[in-house]
C-alpha positions as CSV (number, residue, x, y, z in Angstrom):
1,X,-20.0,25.7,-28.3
2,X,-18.8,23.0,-31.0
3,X,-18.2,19.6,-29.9
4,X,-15.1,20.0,-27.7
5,X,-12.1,17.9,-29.1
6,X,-11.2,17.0,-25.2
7,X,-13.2,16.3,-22.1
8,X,-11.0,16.1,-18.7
9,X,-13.5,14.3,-16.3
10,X,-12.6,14.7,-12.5
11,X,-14.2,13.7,-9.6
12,X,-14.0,14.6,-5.9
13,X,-15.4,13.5,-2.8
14,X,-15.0,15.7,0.1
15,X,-11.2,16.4,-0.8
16,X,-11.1,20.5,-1.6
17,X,-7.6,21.0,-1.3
18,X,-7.2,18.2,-3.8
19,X,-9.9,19.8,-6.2
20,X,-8.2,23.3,-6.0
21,X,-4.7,21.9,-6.9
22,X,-6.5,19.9,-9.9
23,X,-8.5,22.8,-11.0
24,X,-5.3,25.5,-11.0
25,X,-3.3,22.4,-13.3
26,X,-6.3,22.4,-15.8
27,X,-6.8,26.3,-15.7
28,X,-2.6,26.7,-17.0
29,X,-3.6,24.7,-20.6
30,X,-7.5,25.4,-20.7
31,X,-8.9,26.1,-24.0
32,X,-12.9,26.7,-24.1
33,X,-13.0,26.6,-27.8
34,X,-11.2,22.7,-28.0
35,X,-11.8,21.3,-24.5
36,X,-14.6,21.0,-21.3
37,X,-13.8,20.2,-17.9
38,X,-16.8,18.5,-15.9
39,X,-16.6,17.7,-12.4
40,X,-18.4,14.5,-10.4
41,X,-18.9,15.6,-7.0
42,X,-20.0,12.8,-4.9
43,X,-19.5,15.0,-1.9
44,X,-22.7,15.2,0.8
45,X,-21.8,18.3,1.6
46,X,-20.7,21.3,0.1
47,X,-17.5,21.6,0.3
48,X,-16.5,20.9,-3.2
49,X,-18.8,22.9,-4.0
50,X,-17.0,26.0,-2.6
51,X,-14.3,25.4,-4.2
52,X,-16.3,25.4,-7.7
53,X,-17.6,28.4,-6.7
54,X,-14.3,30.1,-7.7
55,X,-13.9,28.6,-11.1
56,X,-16.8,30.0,-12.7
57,X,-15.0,28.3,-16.2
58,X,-15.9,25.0,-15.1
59,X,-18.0,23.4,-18.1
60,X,-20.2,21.1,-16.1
61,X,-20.4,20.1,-12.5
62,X,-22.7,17.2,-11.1
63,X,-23.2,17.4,-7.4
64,X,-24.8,14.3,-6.2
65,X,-24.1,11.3,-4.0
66,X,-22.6,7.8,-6.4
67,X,-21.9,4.3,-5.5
68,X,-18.2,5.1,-5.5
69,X,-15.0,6.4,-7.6
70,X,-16.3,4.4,-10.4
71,X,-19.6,4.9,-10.6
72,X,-18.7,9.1,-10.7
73,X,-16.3,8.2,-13.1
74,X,-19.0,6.2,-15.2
75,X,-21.2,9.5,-14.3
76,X,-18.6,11.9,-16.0
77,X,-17.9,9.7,-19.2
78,X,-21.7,10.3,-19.8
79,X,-22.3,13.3,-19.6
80,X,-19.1,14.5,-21.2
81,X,-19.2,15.9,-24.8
82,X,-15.4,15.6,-26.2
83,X,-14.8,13.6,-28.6
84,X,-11.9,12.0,-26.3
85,X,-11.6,11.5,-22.7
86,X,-8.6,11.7,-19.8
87,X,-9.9,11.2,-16.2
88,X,-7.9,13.4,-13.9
89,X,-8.9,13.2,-10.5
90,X,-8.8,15.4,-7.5
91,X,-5.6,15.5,-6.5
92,X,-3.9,14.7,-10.0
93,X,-2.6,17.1,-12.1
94,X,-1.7,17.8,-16.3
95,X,1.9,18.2,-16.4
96,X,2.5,21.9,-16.7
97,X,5.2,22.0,-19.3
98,X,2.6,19.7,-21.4
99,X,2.1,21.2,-25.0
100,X,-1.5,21.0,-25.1
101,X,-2.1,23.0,-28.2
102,X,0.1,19.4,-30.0
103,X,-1.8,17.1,-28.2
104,X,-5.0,18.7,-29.5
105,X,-3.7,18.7,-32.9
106,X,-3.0,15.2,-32.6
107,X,-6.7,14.4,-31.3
108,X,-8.4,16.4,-34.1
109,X,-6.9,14.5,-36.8
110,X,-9.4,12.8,-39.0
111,X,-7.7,9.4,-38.2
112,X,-7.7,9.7,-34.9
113,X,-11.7,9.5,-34.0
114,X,-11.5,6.2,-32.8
115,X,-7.7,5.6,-31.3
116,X,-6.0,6.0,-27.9
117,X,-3.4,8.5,-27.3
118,X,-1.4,7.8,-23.9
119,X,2.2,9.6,-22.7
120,X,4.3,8.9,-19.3
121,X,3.9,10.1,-15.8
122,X,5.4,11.9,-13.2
123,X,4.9,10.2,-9.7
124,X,4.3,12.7,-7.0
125,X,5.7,11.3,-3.7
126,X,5.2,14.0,-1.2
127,X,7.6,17.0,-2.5
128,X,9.4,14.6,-4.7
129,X,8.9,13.5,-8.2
130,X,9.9,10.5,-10.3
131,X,9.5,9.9,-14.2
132,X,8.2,6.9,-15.3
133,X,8.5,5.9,-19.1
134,X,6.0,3.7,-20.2
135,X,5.8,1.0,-22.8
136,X,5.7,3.1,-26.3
137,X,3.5,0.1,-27.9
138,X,0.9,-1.2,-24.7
139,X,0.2,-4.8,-25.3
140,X,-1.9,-6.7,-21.7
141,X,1.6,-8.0,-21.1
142,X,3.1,-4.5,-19.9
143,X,-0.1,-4.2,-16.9
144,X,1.2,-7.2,-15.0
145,X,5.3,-5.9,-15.5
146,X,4.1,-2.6,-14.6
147,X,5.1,-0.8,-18.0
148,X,1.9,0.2,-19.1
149,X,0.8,4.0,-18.8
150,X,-1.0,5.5,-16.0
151,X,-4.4,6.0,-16.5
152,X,-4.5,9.1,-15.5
153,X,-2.3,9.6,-18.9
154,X,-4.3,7.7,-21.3
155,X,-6.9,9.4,-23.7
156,X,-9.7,7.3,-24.6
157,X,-12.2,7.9,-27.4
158,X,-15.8,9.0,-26.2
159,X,-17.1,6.5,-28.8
160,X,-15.7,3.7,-26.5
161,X,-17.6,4.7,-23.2
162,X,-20.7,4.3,-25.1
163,X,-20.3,0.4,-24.9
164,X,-17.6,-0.1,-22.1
165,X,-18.1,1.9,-18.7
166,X,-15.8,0.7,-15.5
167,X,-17.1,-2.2,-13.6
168,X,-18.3,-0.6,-10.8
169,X,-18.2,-4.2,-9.0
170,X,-14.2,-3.4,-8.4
171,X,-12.9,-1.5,-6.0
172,X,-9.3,-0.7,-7.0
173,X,-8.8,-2.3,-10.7
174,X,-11.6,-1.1,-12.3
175,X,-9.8,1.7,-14.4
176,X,-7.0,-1.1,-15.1
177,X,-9.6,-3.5,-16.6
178,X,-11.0,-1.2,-18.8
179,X,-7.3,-0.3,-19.7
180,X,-6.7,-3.4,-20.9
181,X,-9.9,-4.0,-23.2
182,X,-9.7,-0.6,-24.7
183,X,-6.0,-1.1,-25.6
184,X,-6.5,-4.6,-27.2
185,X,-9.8,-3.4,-29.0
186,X,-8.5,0.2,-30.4
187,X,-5.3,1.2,-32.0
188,X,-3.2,3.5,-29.9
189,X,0.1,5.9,-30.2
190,X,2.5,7.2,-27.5
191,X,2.1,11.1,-27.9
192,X,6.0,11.1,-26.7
193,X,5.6,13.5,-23.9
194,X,4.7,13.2,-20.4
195,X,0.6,14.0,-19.8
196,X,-0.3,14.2,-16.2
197,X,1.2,14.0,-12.8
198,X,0.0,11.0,-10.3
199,X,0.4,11.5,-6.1
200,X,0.9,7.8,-4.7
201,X,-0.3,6.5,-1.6
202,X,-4.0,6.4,-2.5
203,X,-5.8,3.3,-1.7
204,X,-4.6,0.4,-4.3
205,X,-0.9,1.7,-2.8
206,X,-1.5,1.6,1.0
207,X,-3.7,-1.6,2.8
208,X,-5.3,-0.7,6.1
209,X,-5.2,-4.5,6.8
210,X,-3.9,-7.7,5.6
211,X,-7.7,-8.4,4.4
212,X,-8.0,-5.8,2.5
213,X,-4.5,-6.2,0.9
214,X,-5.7,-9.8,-0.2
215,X,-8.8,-9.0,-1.2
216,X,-7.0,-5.8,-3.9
217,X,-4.7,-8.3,-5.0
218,X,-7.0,-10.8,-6.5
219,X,-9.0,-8.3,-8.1
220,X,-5.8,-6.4,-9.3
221,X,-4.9,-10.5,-10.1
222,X,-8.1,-11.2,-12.1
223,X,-8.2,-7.7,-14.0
224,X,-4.8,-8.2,-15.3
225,X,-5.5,-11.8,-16.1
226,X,-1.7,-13.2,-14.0
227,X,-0.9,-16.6,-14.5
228,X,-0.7,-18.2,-11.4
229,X,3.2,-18.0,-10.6
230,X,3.3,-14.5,-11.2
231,X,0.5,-14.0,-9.1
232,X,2.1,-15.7,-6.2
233,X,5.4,-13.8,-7.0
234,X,2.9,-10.5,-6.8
235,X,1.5,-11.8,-3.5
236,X,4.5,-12.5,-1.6
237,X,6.0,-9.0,-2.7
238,X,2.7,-7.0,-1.1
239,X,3.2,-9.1,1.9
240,X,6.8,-8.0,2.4
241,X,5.5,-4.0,1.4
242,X,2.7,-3.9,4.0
243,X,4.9,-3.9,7.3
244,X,7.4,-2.0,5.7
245,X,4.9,0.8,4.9
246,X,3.0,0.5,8.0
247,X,6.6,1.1,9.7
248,X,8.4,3.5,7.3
249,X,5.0,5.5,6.6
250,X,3.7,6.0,3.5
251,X,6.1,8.8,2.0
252,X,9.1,7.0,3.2
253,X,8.4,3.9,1.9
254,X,7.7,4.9,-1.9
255,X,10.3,7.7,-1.7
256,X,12.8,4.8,-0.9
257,X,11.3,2.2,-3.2
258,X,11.5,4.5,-6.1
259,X,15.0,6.3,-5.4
260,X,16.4,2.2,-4.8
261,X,15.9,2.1,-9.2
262,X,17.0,5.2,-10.7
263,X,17.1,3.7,-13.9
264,X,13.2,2.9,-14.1
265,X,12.3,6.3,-12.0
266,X,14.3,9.3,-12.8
267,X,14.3,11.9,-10.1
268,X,13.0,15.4,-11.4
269,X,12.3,18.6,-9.7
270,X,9.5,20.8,-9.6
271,X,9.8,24.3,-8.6
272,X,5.8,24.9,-9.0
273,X,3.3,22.5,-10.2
274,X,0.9,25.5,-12.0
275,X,3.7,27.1,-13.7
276,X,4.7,26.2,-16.9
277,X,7.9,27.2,-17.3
């Protein structure tokens, strides 16, 4: 096999169901001949491994224990071979109506070796789903309004990984830090179409304890660089969220928050997420 022109990275830790639904997303727009999928499973046991089992087209699959989400992540972006990069995790998927065969085109181009490419998001909450545009030029500005694109749509250039890996110091910001550098050191261009779909309520969404909610917010704080009004602003608004979600739940309390501004999330529907039309 050539160099693929895309590498998907996902990792998984105990979560089959999760992998399954992630696998079946990438299996719709798989192409052997232009991409590679390689699995990080941090798993000590074997049921990831199962699932693999099943999808014999899997390019690469590492199955041993990490120091975390980042460090498998850090793991994947090594071993990958693609010229570009999009870390999909277990439990995320690619948007089925995404034209692949474009976005490909796009990443081929001779211009494009070193640049981002990034797209919206659709927000899985439960059996609902919300679009979210995002900033068509990313500047560090939009990650502290919240206009910047999900990382789970932003494709990164291999070449960059080979000097910048996530901090594995972080617990929840990691991805947003390196977001930030590689969008102020590389040139970058909205692909105009949605890339991936993200499920909310993972754990930079939904604090187990008021510790731990301080503890995310000055590392979310520090990795987008807040002055320290905004940061207050940010504080005070988490504060408020946390009893809210421990009494609404989850679900209820995103499903709310996001139906509350239909202009910023537009409610879409889904009929199934592996079928593309």
């Amino acid at each position: 096999m050539t160099q693929p022109i895309l590498s998907l990275v996902t990792i998984c830790f105990k979560n089959p169901r999760e992998l399954e639904q992630t696998l079946l997303s990438v299996k719709n727009h798989y192409d052997p001949e232009a991409m590679e999928l390689v699995v990080v499973d941090g798993s000590p046991n074997n049921s990831c491994q199962r699932v693999l089992l099943k999808h014999p087209w899997v390019d690469r699959v590492i199955h041993e224990e990490d120091d975390g989400r980042y460090d498998a992540m850090n793991k994947g972006a090594s071993f990958a071979q693609g010229s570009h990069l999009i870390f999909l995790n277990s439990g995320d998927f690619l948007y089925p109506k995404l034209n692949a065969t474009e976005v490909l085109k796009k990443l081929s181009a001779p211009e494009s070796d070193n640049k981002i490419f990034f797209g919206d998001t659709i927000k899985k909450i439960g059996s609902h789903y919300f679009l979210q545009h995002c900033a068509s030029s990313v500047t560090r500005k939009d990650f502290a309004r919240d206009t910047a694109p999900c990382h789970q749509s932003v494709i990164i250039p291999k070449s960059y990984f080979e000097k910048n890996l996530y901090n594995t110091k972080l617990s929840v910001s990691a991805d947003t830090a390196l977001m930030i550098d590689a969008f102020e050191t590389l040139p970058s261009e909205h692909l105009g179409c949605v890339i991936s779909v993200f499920s909310l309520g993972g754990v930079s969404n939904n604090w187990t304890s008021l510790s731990q909610l301080y503890n995310h917010h000055v590392e979310s704080t520090k990795a987008r660089n807040l002055p320290t009004i905004r940061s207050h602003i940010a504080l005070l608004k988490k504060l408020i969220k946390f009893p809210l979600v421990k009494y609404l739940g989850v679900e209820s309390y995103y499903l709310l928050s996001y139906m509350a501004k239909p202009k910023k999330n537009k409610y879409v529907r889904f009929c199934n997420m592996h079928n593309k039309s």
